[in-house]
C-alpha positions, -999 to 999 in steps of 0.1 A, spaced: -207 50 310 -223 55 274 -207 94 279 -176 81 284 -177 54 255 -188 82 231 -160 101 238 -134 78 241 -145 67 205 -149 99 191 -111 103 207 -97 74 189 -114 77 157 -106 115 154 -67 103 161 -67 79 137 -74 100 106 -61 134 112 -45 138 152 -19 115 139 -10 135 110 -8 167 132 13 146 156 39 137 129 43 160 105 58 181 133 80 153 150 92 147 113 101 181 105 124 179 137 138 143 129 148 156 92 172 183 104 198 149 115 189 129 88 220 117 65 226 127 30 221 107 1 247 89 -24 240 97 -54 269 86 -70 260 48 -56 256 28 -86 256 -9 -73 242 -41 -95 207 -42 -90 179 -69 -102 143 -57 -113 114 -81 -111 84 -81 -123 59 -103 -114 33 -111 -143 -1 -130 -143 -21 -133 -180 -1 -97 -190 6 -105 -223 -13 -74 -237 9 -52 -214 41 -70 -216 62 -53 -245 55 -17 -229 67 -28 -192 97 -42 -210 102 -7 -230 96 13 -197 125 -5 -177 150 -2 -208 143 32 -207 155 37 -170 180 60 -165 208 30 -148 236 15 -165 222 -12 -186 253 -33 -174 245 -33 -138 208 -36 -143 191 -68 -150 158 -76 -158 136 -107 -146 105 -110 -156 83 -144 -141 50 -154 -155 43 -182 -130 7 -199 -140 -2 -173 -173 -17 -193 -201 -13 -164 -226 12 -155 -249 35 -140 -221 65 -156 -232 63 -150 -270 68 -114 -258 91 -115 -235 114 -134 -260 116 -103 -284 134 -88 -254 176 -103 -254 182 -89 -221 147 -100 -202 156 -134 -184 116 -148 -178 110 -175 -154 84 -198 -160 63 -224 -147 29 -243 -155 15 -238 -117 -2 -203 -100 9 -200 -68 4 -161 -65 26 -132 -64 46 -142 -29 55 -173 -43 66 -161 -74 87 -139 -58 103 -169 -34 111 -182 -63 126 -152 -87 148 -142 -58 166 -176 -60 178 -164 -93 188 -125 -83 227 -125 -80 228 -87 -75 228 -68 -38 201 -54 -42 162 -65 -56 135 -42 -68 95 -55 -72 74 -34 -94 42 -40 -111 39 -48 -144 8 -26 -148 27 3 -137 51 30 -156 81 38 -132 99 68 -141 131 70 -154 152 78 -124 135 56 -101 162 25 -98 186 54 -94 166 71 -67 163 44 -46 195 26 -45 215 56 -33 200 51 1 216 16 7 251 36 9 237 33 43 243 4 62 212 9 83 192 8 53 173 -25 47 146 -19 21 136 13 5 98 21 -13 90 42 -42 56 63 -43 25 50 -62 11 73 -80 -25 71 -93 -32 83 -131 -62 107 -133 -90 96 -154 -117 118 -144 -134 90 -128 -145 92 -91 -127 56 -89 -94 75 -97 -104 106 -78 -115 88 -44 -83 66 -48 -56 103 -62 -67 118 -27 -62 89 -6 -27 82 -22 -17 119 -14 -27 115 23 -12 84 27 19 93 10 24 126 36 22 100 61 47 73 46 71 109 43 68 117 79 73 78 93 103 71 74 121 106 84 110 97 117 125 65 121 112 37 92 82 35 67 54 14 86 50 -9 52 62 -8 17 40 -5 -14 39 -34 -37 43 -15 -70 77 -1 -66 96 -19 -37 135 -28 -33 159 -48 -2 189 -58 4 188 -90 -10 203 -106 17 175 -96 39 148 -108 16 130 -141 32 106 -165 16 73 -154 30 47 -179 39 31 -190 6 -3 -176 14 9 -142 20 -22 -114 8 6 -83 14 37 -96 4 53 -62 4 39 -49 37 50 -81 58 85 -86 36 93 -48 47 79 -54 81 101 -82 94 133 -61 81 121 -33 101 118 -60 134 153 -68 128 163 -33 134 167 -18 96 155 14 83 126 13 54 129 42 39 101 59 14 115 76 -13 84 99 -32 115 109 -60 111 68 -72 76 64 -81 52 40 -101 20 56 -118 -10 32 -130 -44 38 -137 -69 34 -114 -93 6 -109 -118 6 -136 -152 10 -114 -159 16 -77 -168 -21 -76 -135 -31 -88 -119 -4 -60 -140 -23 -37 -126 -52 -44 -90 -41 -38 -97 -29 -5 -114 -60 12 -84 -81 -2 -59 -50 13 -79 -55 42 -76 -90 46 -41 -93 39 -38 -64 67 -56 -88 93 -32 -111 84 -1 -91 87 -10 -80 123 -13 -120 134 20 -121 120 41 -94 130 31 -94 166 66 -85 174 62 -48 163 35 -46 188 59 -47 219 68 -13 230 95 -23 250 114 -37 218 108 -12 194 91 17 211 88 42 184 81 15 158 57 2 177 40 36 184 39 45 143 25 11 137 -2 10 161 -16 44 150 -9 41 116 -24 8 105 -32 -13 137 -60 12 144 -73 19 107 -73 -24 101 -92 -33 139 -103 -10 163 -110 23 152 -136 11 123 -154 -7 150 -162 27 171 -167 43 140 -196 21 136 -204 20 175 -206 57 172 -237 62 156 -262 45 176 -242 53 209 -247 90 195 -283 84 184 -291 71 222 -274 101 239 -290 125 218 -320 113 229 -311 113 267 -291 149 263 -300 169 233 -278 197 230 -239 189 214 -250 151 207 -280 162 186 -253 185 164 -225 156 162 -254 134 152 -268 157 125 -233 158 116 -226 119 113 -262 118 91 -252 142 69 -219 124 65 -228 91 56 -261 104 35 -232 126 12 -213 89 10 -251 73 -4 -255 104 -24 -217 99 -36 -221 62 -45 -255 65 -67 -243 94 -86 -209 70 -97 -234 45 -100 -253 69 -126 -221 76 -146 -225 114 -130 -195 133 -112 -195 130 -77 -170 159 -67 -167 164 -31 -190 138 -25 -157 114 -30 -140 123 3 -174 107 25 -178 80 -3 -140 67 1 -139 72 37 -169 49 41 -161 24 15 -127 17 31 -139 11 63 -168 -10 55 -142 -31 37 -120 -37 70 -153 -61 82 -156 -79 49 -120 -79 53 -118 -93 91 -144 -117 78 -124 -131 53 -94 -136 72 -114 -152 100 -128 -176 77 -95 -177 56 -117 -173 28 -88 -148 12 -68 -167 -15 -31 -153 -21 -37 -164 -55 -65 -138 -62 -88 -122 -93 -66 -90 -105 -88 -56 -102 -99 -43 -136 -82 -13 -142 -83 14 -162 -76 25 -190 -58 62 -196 -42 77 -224 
């Protein structure tokens, strides 16, 4: 029986981070070859928000950056809402004519200030970006042609992650790359399993108020279009660069509350996990986040003493995998007191990321059980690059 847990685990968890991608990136390729073409010449009127907490310092250059995009400055409006900030915000934002800013006293975090802002979009179509992040300038452009398709119901830029030369932005640069090949192959396939929060757009008509302790926001709002049988597509040509978080502890941070809000999501989009409704969807979504957020972290950690006892009993290919697994996590420890020194960790990053995010699904899981994750949270120091 332990034989036959080992492996089974070993199975899964090797699935999870690279069968998958073997799996897909093939099945992609195929899907492509039928996919419909773009409109680029689809200019409709489009509404960017920007959500903003205690951004004052930031403000004026967000504002620049979206007057720079390459739209027509006609069809393109600007919201920005500052819901609870006690700084300057609005001082700034007034030096802006065309910036409508939304205001009020209370914090209620980012989903319900974007309940409210969407009461105020009269356009088709909605984009959510960051206001820590620099979009480039044909992002609006980029991903508005693809609601020229009716089937379209919310399409996702790329985040990109500004290089520093810290193992912070390192550990998060490679992860962003892997998970971006991933978001590629899913949406050619049939839909992007998720949307990323710093450059996001629907159909406004499709947008519904989320509950108002929503952690992922974009992941659920892109999720429940995709149940009601729209495509979410990922467009890498739309993308939104920002520096990463300022130490490993801050990264840390991110990823519990990621976590969190991903335990979250899966007691709240149940639906998706019926294969006999949405078969395909259901099949990306299982293997590309169900796993990563619940099971396969658990045998990841089962693994090692399971392995430890059979090496014992066996020997042989159980003492080499187990070597293997020490060596592993020692490079993570090595990885973690070297960024803790101030020293360069190199490929030490790949074990130290790999271990931090899947420690943080358990502090995660524990937060959600004990709803100990406020939707309202402490921002992540970032940053910053030049």
């Amino acid at each position: 029986m332990l034989v036959f847990l080992f492996w089974l685990a070993l199975a899964i968890v090797l699935y999870t981070y690279a069968g998958y991608a073997l799996l897909v990136w093939p099945w992609a390729r195929w899907a492509r070859r039928s996919a419909p073409a773009t409109v680029s010449s689809f200019e409709p009127e489009v509404t960017l928000v920007v959500p903003a907490y205690n951004e004052a310092d930031i403000l004026a250059e967000k504002v620049r950056n979206c007057l720079t995009l390459d739209y027509p400055s006609e069809k393109l409006h600007l919201l920005f809402i500052t819901d609870g900030s006690t700084d300057n915000s609005a001082e700034v934002l007034a030096a802006f004519p065309r910036v409508r800013h939304l205001h009020l006293a209370a914090r209620g975090g980012k989903s319900m200030a974007e309940n409210r802002a969407i009461r105020y979009v009269t356009s088709p179509y909605v984009v959510f970006t960051d206001c820590n992040t620099t979009l480039n300038p044909e992002a609006v452009r980029k991903l508005v042609c693809h609601y020229a398709d009716e089937r379209v119901g919310a399409v996702s830029g790329e985040k990109r992650v500004l290089r520093d030369g810290s193992t912070s932005g390192a550990g998060e640069g490679l992860y962003w790359k892997y998970e971006s090949f991933l978001k590629k192959c899913d949406s050619d396939i049939i839909s992007l399993m998720g949307a990323a929060g710093e450059l996001v757009s629907f159909r406004t008509a499709l947008f519904k108020p989320l509950e108002a302790d929503t952690i992922l926001d974009d992941f659920v709002q892109s999720m429940r279009i995709v149940d009601k049988g729209y495509r979410v597509v990922y467009e890498p040509d739309a993308y939104a660069m920002e520096p990463p978080s300022f130490s490993l502890k801050e990264e840390m941070k991110r990823k519990v509350r990621i976590c969190a809000g991903g335990w979250q999501a899966m007691s709240r989009l149940l639906p998706l996990l019926n294969p006999f409704k949405h078969p395909t969807i259901s099949f990306l979504y299982i293997s590309h986040r169900v796993l990563r957020w619940s099971l396969t972290p658990l045998l990841l950690a089962l693994l090692l003493p399971l392995n430890g006892l059979l090496a014992y009993a066996y020997g042989g290919i159980y003492s080499i995998i187990l070597a293997g697994q020490l060596l592993f996590y020692g490079a993570a420890a090595a990885g973690w007191w070297r960024a803790a020194q101030g020293k360069a960790t190199g490929p030490l990053v790949i074990p130290l990321f790999f271990t931090m995010m899947n420690v943080a699904v358990f502090q995660g899981a524990s937060r959600f059980l004990r709803d100990a994750q406020p939707a309202a949270w402490d921002k992540a120091q970032r940053a910053t690059t030049s």
